[in-house]
MARBA-3410 file (N, C-alpha, C, O; in Angstrom, 1 decimal):
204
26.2,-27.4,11.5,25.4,-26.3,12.1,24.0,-26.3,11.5,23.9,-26.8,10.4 ~ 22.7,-25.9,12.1,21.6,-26.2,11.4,21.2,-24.5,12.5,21.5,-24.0,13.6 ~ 20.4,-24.2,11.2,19.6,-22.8,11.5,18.3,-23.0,11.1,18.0,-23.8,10.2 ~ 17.4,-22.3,11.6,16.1,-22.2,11.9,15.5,-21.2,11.3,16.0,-20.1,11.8 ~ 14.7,-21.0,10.5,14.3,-19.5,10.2,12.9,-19.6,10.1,12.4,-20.3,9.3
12.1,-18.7,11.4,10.6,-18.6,11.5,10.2,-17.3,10.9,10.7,-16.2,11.2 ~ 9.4,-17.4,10.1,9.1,-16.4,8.9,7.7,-16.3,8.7,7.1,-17.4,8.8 ~ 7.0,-15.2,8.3,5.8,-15.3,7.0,5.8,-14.4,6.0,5.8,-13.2,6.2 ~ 5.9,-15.1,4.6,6.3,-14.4,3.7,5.7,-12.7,3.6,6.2,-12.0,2.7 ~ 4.8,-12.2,4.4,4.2,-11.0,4.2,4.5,-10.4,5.8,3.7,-10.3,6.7
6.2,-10.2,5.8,6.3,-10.0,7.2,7.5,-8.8,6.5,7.8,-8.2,5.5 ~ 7.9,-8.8,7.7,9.5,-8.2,7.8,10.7,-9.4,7.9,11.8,-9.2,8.2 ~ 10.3,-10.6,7.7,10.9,-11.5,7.2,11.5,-11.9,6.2,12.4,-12.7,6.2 ~ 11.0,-11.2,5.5,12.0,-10.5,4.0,13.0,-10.0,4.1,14.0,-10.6,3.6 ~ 13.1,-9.0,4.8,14.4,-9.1,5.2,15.6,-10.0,5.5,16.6,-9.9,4.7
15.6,-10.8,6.4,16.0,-11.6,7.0,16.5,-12.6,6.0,17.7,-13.1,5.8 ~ 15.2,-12.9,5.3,15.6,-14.3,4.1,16.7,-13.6,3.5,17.8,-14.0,3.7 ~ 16.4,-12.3,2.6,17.7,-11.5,2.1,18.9,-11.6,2.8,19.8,-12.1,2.2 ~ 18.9,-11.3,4.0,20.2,-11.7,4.8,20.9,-12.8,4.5,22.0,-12.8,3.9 ~ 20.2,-14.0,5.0,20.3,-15.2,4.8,20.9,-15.7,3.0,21.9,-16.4,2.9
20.3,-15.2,2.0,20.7,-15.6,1.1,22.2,-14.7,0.6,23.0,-15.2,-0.2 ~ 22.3,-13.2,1.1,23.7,-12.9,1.1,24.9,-13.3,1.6,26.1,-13.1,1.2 ~ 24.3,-14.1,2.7,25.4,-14.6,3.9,25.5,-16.2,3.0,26.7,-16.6,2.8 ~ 24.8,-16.7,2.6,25.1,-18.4,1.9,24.7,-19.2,3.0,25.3,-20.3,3.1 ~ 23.5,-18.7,3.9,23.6,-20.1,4.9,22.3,-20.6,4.3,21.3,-20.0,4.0
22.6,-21.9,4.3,21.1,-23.3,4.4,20.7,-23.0,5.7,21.4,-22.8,6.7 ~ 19.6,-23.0,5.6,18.5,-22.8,6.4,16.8,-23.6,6.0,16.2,-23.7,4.9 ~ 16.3,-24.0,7.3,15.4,-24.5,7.8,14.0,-23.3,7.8,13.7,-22.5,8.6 ~ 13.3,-23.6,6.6,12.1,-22.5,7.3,11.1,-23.3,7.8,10.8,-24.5,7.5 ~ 10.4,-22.1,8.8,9.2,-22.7,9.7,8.7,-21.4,9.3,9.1,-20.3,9.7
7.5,-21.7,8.3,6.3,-20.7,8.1,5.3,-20.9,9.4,4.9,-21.9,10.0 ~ 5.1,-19.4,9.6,4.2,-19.2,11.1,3.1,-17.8,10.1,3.3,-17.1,9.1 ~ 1.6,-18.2,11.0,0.5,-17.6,10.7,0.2,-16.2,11.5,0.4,-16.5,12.7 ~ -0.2,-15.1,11.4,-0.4,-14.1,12.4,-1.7,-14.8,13.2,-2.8,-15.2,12.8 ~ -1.2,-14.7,14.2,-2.7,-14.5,15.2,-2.7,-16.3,15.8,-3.0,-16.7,16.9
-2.4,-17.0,14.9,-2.4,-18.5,15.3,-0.8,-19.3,15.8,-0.4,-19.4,17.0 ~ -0.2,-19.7,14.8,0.9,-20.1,15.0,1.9,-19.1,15.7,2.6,-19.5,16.7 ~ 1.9,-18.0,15.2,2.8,-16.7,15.8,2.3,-16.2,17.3,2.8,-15.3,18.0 ~ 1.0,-17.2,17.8,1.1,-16.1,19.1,0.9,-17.4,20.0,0.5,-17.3,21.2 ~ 1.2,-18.7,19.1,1.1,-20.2,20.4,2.4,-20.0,21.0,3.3,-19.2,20.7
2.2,-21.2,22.1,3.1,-21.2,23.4,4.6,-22.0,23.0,5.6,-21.9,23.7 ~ 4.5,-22.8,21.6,6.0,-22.7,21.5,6.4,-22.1,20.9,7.6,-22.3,21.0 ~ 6.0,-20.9,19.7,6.8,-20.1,19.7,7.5,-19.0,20.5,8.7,-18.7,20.4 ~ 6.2,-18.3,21.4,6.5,-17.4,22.3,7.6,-18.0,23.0,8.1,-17.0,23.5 ~ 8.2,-19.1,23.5,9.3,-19.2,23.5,10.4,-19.1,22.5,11.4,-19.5,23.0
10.5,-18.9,21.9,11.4,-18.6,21.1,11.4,-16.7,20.7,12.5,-16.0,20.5 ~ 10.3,-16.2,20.8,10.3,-14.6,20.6,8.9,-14.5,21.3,7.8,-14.8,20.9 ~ 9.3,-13.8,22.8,7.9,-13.9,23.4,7.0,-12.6,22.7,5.8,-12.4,22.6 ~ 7.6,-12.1,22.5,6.6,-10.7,21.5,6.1,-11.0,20.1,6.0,-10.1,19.3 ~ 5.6,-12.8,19.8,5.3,-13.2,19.1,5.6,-12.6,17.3,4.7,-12.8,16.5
6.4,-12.2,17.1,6.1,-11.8,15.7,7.8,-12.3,15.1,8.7,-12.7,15.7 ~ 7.7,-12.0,14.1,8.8,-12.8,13.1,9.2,-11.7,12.4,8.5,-10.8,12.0 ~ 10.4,-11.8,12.1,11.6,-13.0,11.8,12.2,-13.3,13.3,12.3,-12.6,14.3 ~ 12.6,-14.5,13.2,13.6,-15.1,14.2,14.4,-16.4,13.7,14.0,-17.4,13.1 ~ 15.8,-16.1,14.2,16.4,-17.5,14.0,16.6,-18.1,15.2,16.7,-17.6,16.4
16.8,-19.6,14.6,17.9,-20.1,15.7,18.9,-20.9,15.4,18.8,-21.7,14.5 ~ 19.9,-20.7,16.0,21.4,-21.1,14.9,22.0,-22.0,16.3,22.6,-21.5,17.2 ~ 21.9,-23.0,16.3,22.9,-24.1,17.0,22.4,-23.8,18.3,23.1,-23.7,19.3 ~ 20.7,-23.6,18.4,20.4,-23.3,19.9,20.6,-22.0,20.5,20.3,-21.7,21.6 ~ 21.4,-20.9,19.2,21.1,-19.6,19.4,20.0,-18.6,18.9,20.0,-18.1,17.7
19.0,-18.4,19.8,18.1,-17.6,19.4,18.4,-16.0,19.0,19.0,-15.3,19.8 ~ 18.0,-15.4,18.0,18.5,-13.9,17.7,16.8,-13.8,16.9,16.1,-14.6,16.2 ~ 16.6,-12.5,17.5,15.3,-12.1,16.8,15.5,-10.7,16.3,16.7,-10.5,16.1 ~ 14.7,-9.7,15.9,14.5,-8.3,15.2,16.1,-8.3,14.2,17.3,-8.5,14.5 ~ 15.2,-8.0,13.0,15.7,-7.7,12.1,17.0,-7.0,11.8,17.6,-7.3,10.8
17.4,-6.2,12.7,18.8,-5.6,12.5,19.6,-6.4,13.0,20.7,-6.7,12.5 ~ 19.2,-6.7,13.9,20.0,-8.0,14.6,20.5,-8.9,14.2,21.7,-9.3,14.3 ~ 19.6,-9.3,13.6,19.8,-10.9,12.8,20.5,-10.4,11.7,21.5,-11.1,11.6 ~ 20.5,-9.5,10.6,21.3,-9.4,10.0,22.8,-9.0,10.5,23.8,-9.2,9.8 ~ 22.9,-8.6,11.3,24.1,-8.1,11.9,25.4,-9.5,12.5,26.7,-9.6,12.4
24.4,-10.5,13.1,24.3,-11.6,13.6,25.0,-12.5,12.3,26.1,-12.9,12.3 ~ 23.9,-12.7,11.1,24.6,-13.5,9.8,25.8,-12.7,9.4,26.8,-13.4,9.2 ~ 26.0,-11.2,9.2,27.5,-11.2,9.0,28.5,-11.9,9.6,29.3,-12.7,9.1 ~ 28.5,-11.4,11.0,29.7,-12.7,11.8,29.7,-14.2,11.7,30.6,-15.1,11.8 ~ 28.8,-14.3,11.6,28.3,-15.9,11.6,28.8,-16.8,10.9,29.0,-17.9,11.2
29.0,-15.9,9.7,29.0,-16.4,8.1,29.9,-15.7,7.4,29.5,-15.1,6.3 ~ 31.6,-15.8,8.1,32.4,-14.2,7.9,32.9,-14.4,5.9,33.1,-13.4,5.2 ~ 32.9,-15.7,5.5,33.2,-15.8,4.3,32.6,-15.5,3.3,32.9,-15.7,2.1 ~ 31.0,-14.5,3.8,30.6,-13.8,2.6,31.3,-12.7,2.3,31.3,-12.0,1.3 ~ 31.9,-12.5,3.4,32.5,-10.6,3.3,31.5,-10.0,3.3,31.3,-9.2,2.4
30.3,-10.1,4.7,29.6,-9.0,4.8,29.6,-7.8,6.1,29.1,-6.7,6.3 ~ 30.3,-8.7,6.7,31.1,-8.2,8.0,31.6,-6.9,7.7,31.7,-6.7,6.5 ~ 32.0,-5.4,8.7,32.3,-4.2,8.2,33.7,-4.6,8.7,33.9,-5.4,9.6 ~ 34.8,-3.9,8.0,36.3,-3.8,7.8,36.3,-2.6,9.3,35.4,-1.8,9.7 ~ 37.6,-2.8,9.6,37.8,-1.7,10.5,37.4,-0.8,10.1,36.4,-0.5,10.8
37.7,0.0,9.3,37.4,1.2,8.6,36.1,1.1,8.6,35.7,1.9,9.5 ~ 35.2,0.5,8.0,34.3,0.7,7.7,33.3,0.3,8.9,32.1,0.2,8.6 ~ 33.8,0.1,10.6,33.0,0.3,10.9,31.9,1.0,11.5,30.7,0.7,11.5 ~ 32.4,2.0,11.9,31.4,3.3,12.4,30.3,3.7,11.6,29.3,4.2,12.1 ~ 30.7,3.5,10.3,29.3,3.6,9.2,28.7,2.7,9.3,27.5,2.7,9.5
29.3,1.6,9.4,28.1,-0.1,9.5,27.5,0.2,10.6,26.3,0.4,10.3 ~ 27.8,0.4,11.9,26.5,0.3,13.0,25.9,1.5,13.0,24.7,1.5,13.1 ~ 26.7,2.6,12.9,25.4,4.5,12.8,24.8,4.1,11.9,23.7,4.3,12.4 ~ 24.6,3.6,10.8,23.0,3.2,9.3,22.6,2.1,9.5,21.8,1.7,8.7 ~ 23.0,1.3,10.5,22.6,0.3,10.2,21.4,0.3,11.8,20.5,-0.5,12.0
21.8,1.2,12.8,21.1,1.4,13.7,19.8,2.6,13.7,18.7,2.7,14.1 ~ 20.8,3.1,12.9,19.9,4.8,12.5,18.5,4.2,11.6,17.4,4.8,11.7 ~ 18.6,3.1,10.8,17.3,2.7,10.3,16.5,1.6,11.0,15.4,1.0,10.8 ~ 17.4,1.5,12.2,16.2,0.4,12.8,15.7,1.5,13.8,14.5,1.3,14.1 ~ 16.2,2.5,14.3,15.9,3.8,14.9,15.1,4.9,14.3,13.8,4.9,14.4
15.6,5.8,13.8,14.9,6.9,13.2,14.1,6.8,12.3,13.0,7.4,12.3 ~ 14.6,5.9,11.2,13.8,5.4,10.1,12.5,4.6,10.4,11.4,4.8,10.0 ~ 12.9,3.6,11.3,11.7,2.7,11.4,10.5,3.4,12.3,9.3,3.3,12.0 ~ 10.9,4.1,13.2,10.0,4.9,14.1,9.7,6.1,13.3,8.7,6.7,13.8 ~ 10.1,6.8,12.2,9.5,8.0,11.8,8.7,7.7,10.6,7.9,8.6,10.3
8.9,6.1,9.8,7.7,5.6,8.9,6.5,5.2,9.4,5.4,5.4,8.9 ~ 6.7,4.3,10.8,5.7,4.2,11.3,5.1,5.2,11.6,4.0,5.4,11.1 ~ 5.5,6.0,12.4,4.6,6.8,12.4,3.6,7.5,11.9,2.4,7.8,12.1 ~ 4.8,7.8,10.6,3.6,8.6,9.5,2.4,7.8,9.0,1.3,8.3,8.8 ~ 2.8,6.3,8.8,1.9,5.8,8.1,0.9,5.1,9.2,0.1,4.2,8.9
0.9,5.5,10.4,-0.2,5.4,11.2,-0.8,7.0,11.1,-1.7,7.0,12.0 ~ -0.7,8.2,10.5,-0.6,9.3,10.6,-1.0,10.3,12.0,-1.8,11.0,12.5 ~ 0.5,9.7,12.4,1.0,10.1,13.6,2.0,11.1,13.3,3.0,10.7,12.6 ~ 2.2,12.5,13.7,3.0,13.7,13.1,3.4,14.1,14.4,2.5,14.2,15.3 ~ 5.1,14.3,15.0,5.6,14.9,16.0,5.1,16.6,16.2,5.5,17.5,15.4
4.6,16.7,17.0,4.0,18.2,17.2,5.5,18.7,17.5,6.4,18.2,18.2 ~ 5.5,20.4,16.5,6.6,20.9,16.8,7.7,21.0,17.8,8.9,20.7,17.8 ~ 6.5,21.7,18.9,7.0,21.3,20.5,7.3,20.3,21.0,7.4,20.2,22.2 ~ 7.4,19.3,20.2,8.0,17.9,21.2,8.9,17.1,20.0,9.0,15.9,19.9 ~ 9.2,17.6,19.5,10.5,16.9,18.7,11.5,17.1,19.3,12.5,16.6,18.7
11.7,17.6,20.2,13.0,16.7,21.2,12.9,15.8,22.0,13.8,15.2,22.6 ~ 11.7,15.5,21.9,11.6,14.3,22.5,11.2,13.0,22.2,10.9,12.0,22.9 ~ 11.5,13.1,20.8,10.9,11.9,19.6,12.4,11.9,19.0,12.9,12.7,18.3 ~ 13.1,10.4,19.6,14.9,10.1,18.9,14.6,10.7,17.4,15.7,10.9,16.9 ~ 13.9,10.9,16.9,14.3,11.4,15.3,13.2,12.6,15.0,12.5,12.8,14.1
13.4,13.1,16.1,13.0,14.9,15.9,11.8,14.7,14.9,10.8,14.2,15.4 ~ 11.6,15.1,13.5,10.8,14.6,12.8,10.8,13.8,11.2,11.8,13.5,10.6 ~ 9.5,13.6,10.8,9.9,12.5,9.4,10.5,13.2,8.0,10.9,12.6,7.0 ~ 10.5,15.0,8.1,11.2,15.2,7.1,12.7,16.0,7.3,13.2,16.9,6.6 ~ 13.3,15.3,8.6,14.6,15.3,8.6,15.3,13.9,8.3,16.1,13.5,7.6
14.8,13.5,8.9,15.3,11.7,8.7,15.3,11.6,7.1,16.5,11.5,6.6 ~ 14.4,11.6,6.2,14.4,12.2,4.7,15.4,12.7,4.3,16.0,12.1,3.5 ~ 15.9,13.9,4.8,16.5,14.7,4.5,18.2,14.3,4.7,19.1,14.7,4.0 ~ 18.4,13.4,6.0,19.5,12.8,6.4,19.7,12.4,5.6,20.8,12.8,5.1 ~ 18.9,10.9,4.9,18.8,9.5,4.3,19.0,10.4,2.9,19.4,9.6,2.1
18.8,11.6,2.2,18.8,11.8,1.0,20.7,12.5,0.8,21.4,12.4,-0.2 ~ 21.1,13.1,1.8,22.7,13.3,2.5,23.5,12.4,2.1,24.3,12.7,1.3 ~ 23.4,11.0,2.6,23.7,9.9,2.8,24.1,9.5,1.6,25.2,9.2,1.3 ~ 23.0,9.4,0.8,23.0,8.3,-0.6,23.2,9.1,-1.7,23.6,8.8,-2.8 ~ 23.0,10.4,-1.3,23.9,11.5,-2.3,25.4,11.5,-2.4,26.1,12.0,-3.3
25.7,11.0,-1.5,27.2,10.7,-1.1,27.8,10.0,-1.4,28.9,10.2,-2.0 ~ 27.1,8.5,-1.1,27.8,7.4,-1.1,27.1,6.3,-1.4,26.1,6.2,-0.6 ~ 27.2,5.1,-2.6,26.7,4.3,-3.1,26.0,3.5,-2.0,24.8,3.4,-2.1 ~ 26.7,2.7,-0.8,26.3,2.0,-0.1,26.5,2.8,1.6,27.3,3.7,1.8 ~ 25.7,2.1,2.3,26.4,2.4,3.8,27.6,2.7,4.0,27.9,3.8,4.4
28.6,1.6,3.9,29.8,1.8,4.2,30.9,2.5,3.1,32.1,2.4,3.2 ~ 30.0,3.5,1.7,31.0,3.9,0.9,30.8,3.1,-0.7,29.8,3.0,-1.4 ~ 31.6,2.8,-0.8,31.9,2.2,-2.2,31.5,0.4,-2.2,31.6,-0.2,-3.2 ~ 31.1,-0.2,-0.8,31.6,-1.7,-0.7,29.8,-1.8,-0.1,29.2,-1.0,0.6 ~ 29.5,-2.9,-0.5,27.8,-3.7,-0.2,28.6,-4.2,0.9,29.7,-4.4,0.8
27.6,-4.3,2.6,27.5,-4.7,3.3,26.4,-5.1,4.1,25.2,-4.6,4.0 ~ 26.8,-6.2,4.9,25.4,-6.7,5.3,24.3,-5.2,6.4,23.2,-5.4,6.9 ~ 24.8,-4.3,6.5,24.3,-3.2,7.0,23.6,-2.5,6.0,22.7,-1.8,6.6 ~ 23.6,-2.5,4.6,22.7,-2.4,3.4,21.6,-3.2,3.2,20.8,-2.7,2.4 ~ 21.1,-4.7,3.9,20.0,-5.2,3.6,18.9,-4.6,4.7,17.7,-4.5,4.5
19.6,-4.3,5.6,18.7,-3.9,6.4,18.0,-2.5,6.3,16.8,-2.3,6.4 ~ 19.3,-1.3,6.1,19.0,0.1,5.7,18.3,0.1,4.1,17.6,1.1,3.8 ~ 18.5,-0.8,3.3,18.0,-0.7,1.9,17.1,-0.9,2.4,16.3,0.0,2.4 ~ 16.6,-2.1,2.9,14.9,-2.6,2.9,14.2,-1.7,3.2,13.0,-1.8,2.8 ~ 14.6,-0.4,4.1,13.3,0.4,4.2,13.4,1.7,3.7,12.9,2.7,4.1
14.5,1.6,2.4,14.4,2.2,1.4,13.5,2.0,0.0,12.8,2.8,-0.7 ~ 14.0,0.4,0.2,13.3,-0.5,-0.9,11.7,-0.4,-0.9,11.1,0.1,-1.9 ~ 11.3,-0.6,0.1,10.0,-0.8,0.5,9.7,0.9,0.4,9.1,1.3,-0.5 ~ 10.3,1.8,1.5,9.7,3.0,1.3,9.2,3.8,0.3,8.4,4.8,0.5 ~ 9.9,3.3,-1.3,9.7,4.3,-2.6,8.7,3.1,-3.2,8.0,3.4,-4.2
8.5,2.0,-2.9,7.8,0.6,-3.5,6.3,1.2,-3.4,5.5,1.4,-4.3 ~ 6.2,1.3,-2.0,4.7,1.7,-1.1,4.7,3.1,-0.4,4.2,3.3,0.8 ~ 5.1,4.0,-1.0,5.0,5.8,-0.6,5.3,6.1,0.1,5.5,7.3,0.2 ~ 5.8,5.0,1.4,6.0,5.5,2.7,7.5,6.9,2.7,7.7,7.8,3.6 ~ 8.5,6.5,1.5,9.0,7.5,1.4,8.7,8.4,0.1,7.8,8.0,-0.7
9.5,9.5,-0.1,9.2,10.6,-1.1,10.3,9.5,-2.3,11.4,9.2,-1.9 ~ 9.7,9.2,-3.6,11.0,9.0,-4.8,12.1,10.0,-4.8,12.1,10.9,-5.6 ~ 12.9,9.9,-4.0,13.8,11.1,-4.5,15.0,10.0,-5.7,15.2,8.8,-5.9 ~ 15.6,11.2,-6.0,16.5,10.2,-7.1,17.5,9.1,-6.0,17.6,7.9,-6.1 ~ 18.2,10.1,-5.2,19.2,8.5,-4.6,18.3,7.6,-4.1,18.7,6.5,-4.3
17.4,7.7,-3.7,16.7,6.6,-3.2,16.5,5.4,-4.0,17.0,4.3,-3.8 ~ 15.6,5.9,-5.1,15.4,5.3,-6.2,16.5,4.6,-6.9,16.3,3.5,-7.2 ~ 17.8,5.3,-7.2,19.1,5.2,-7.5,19.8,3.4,-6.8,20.1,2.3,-7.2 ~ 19.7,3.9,-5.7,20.4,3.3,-4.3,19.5,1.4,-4.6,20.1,0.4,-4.9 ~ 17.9,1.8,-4.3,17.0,1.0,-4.5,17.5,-0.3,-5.5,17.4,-1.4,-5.1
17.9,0.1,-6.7,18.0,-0.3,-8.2,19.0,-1.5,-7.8,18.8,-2.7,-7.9 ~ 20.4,-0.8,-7.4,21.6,-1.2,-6.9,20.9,-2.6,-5.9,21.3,-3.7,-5.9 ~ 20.4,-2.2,-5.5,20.3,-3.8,-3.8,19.1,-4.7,-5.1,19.3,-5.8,-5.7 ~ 18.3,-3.9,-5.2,16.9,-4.9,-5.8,18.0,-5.7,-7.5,17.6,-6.7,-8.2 ~ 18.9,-5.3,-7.7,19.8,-6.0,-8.8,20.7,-6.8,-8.3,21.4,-7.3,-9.2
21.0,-7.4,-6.6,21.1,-8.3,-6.6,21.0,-9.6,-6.8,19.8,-9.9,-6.7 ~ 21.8,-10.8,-7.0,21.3,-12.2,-7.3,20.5,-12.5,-5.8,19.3,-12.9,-5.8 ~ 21.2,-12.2,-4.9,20.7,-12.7,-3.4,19.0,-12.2,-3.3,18.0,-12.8,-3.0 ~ 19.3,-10.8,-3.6,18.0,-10.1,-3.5,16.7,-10.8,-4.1,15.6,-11.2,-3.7 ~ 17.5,-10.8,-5.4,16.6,-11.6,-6.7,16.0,-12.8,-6.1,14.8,-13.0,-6.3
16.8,-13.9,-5.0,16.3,-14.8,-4.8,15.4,-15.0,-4.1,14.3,-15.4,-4.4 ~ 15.8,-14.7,-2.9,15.2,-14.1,-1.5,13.5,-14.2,-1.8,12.6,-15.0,-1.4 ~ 13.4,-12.8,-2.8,12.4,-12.4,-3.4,10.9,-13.5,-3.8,9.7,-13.5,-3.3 ~ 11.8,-14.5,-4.9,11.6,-14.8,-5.7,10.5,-16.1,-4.8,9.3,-16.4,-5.0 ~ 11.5,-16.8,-3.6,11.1,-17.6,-2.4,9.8,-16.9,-1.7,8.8,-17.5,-1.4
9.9,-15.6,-1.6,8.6,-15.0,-0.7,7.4,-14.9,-1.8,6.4,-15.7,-1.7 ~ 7.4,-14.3,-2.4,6.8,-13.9,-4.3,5.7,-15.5,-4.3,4.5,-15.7,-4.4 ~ 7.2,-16.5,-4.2,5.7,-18.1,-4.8,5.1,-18.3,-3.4,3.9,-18.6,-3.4 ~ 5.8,-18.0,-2.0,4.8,-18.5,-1.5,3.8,-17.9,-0.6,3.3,-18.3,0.5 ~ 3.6,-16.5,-1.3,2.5,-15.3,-1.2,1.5,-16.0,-2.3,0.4,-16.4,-2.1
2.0,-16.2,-3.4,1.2,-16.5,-4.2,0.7,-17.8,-4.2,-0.5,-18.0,-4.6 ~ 1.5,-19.3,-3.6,0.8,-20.4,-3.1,-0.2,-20.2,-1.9,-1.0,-21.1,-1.8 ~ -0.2,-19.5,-1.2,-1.1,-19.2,0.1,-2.1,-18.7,-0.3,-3.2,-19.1,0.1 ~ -1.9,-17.5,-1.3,-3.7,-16.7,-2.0,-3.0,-15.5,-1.2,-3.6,-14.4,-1.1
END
């Protein structure tokens, strides 16, 4: 099998690599540039909304980030990242709720974009300091998404944990921070990293 991974180390690509190095798959990168490589005519076939991460796995294209992690658990069931019966209903509600509520109520703030009182029923995550408030529920609770057990539904919900206490976008509260420590102390994480890290710094 041969996979494809179109990336730029200063993307949400990060992600993805993290996936990728939890799951154990070899993979192929193709570094892509914003504005040049990322918006020519063969990639837009491959993700016509030009932007990255994207794989392609044996001629299967999967793009956005929740996806593709979601994607390498089954893919790759011998990492054990896949959710157990039990543990599914928590793997897809956190693992969707942060490509959902989370993702749409950081952006917005940090475009400083604020849901006016009166229309937070009409914004899927009402406003940014409930989602906070959820996500501080959550990890007061329970070590990982699914409880006591790392799943591949943690790289995706951590990263915009990781990121959010990294770069302010969220408040330090302790689980966060707590939770944070836990993913960023993986080996996979560590690697992942370590790959984007030299070639941020080989590029300038």
């Amino acid at each position: 099998m041969t996979l494809k991974f179109y990336t730029n180390p200063m993307s949400r690509g990060q992600i993805a690599r993290w996936a990728l190095h939890e799951a154990g798959a070899d993979y192929e990168q193709i570094l892509l540039d914003y504005g040049t490589s990322m918006k020519a005519d063969d990639y837009l076939k491959i993700n016509p909304m030009g932007k990255v991460p994207a794989i392609d796995h044996d001629g299967k294209i999967v793009t956005e980030g929740a996806a593709i992690c979601a994607y390498l658990a089954e893919a790759f069931p011998d990492a054990g990242l896949a959710p157990t019966a039990a543990e599914r209903a928590d793997y897809y509600r956190w693992l969707f709720f942060a490509a959902g509520p989370i993702e749409a109520a950081i952006t917005n703030r940090s475009l400083g974009f604020e849901v006016p009182l009166d229309k937070e029923m009409t914004a899927g995550y009402g406003n940014f300091d409930r989602v906070v408030d959820v996500l501080d529920s959550k990890l007061q609770s329970d070590d990982y998404v699914c409880g006591s057990r790392f799943t591949m539904a943690d790289v995706y919900f951590g990263a915009q944990i990781i990121w959010g206490t990294q770069f302010g976008t969220l408040p330090k509260r302790d689980s966060f921070v707590a939770y944070a420590k836990r993913l960023t102390d993986r080996d996979a994480h560590k690697a992942a990293k370590a790959v984007d890290d030299a070639l941020i710094a080989e590029n300038g």
